[in-house]
N, C-alpha and C positions, 0 to 999 in steps of 0.2 A: 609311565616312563620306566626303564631299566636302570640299572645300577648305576649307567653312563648318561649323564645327565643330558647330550647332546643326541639320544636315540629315545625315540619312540618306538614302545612298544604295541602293537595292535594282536591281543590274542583271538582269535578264533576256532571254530569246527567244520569237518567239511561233512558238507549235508549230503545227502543221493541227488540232488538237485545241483551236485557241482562237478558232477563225475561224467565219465562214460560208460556205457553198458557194462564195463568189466569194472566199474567201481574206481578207476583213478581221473584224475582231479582234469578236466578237459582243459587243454593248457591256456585257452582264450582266459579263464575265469581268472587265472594270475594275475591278470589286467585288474580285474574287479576288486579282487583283493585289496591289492599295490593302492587303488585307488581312494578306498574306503581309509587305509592307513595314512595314507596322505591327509582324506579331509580331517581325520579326528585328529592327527598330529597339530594341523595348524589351526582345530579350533580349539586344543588346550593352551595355544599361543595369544587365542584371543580373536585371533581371525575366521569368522563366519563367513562362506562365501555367500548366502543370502543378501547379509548385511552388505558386504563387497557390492555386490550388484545393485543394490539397493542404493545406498548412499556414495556411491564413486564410480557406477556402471561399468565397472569391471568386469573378469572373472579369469579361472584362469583354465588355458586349454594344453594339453601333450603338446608339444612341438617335436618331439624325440622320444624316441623309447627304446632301449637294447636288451635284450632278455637272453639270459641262457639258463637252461636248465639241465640240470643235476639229475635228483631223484626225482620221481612223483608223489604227491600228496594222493593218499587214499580214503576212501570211506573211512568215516568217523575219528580219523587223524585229527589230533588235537595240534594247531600251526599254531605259528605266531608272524605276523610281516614286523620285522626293524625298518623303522627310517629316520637316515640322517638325513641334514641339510648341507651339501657339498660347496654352494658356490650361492651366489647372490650377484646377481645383474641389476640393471637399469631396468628391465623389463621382464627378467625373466629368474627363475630357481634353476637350481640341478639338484638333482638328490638318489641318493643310494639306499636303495631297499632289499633286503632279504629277507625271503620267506624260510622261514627254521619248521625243522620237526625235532622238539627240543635244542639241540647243541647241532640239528644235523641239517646241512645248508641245501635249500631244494632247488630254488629258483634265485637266481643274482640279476636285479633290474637295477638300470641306469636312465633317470626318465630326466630331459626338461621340461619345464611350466612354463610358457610364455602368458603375458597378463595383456589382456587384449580388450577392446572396448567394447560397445554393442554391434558398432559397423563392423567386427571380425579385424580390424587392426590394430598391430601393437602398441601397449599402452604402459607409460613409466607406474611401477610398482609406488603407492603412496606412500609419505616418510613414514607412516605410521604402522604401515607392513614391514618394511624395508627393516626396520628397528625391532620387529619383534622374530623375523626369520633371520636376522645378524645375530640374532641375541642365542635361539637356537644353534644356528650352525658354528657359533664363539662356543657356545657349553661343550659340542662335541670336540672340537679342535682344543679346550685346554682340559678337557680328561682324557682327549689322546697324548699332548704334552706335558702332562702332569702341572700347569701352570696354575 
């Protein structure tokens, strides 16, 4: 986590396996990123998505994703993805991530989580998610209002 108790931090490196011929970061992998930061955000929360699937046949899938991008991440760039938790639905997250190279903003994503069942339809968030991704997106919202 970051100083702000409401953002996770996910540091990484970018490999030659992430790049283009000229060495900058092939903008699909942004996704992969965004992603990887996500799962590890919400399994310092407690939520496994194995377990999800396992015990409540959940899981949860993109239903939205906005991306704009800034700079490009290059060979051996040392990133980092921030993500907060924006909002909390019946059935679904929102969440705000950027990818930084140090203090410097590369890529700004806006993705929903919709929680969906085995059949592919959507499926109410269990109270016992619902309480631990409140809990996060409250940490950001009272270190953004000093509360």
């Amino acid at each position: 986590m970051s100083d702000d108790p409401g953002v996770h931090v996910f540091p990484m490196r970018i490999y030659f396996e992430d790049t283009d011929a000229g060495g900058i970061v092939y903008y699909a992998n942004y996704l992969r990123f965004a992603e990887r930061a996500r799962t590890e955000m919400l399994r310092l929360a407690g939520i496994e998505s194995s377990d999800l699937m396992a015990t409540s046949g959940i899981a949860f899938a993109v239903k939205e994703c906005h991306m704009e991008f800034l700079k490009p991440a290059r060979l051996d760039d040392a990133i980092q993805v921030e993500t907060r938790i924006t909002s909390v639905g019946g059935a679904s997250l929102r969440l705000d991530q950027k990818v930084l190279r140090q203090d410097e903003r590369l890529v700004d994503i806006d993705v929903r989580l919709a929680c969906m069942g085995g059949d592919g339809r959507p499926k109410r968030l269990p109270a016992d998610v619902v309480g631990a991704v409140r809990d996060l997106a409250a940490c950001h919202e009272n270190a953004t209002t000093g509360a």
